[in-house]
C-alpha positions in Angstrom: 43.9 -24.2 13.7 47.1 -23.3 11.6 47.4 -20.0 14.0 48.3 -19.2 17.2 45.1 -16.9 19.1 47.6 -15.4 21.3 50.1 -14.0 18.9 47.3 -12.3 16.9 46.3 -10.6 20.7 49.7 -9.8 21.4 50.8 -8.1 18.2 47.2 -6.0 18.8 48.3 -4.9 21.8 51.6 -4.7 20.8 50.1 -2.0 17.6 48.2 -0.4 20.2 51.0 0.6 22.1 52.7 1.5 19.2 49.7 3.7 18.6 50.1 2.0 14.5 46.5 2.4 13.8 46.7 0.2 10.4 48.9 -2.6 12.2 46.2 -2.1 15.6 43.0 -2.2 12.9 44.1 -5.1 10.7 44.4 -7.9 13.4 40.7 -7.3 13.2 38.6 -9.0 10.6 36.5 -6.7 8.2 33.3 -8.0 10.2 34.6 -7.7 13.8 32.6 -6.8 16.8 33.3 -4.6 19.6 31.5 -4.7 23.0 31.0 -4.7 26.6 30.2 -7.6 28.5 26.9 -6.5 29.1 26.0 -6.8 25.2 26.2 -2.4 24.3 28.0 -2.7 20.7 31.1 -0.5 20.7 31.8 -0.7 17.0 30.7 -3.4 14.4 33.2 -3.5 11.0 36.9 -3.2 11.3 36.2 0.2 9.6 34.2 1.5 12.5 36.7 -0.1 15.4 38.9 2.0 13.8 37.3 5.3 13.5 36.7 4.8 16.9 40.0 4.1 18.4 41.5 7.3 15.9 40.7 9.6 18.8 42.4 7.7 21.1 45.6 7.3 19.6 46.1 10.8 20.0 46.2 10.8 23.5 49.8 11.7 24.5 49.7 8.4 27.4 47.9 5.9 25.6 49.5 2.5 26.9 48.0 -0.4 28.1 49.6 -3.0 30.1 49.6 -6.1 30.3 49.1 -7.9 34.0 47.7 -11.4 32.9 46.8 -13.5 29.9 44.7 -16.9 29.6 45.1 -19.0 26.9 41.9 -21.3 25.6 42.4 -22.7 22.0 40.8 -19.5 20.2 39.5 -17.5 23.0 42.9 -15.0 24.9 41.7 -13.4 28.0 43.7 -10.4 29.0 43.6 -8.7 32.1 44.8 -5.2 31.4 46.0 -2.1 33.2 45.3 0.9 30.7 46.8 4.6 31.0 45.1 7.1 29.1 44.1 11.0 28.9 40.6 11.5 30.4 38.7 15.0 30.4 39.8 14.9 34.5 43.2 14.3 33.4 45.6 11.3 33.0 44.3 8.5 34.6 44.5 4.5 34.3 41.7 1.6 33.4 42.1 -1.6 35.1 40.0 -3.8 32.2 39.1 -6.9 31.3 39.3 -8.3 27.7 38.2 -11.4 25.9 39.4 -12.3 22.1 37.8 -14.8 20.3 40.5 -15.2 17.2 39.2 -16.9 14.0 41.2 -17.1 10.5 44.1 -15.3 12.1 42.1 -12.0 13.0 40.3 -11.2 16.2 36.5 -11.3 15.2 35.3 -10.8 18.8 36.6 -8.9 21.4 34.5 -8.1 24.9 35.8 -5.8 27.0 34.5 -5.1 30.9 36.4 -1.9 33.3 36.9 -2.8 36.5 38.6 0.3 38.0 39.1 3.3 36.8 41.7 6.0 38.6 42.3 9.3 38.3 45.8 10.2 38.9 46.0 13.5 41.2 
């Protein structure tokens, strides 16, 4: 392995907070999956990941941080607290999510929410 899993994590979550859609998109690779633990496909194709996280960079409190991060070879778990603009108003997502990095790009990423709050 001539890279390092958690910098290609970290400089997604570092474009995601940037809300840098081409920097966020491109630490994918072009066949990259996108799903929740339980198997449901979010997106398949760097492409689609990205047409589906376009919405969301619009919200005005996107920002996801980080609370913890394990490190195993290739795989980068992140536990994650994310703030974002629901329909019931600004709220935050307390999620789970698990890389598998390969040739420098994530080409796996599983995600599982654990709590969601709505901020009154």
């Amino acid at each position: 392995m001539t890279y390092n899993a958690e910098h290609v994590v970290q400089a997604q979550l570092d474009a995601y907070n940037q809300k840098d859609i081409d920097a966020w998109s491109n630490t994918y690779a072009p066949t990259a999956v996108q799903l929740l633990i339980d198997g449901t496909v979010l997106a398949r194709g760097r492409e689609a990941i990205k047409a589906n996280i376009a919405e969301r960079f619009k919200e005005p409190d996107l920002s996801a941080k980080l609370i913890s991060r394990q490190v195993f070879d290739n795989v980068v778990i992140d536990h994650e607290l994310i703030t974002r603009n629901f329909d019931e108003g600004k709220g935050s997502v307390e999620m789970l999510c698990i890389y598998l990095v390969e040739d420098s790009v994530i080409c796996r990423a599983e995600f599982k929410i654990l709590n969601k709050i709505i901020f009154k």
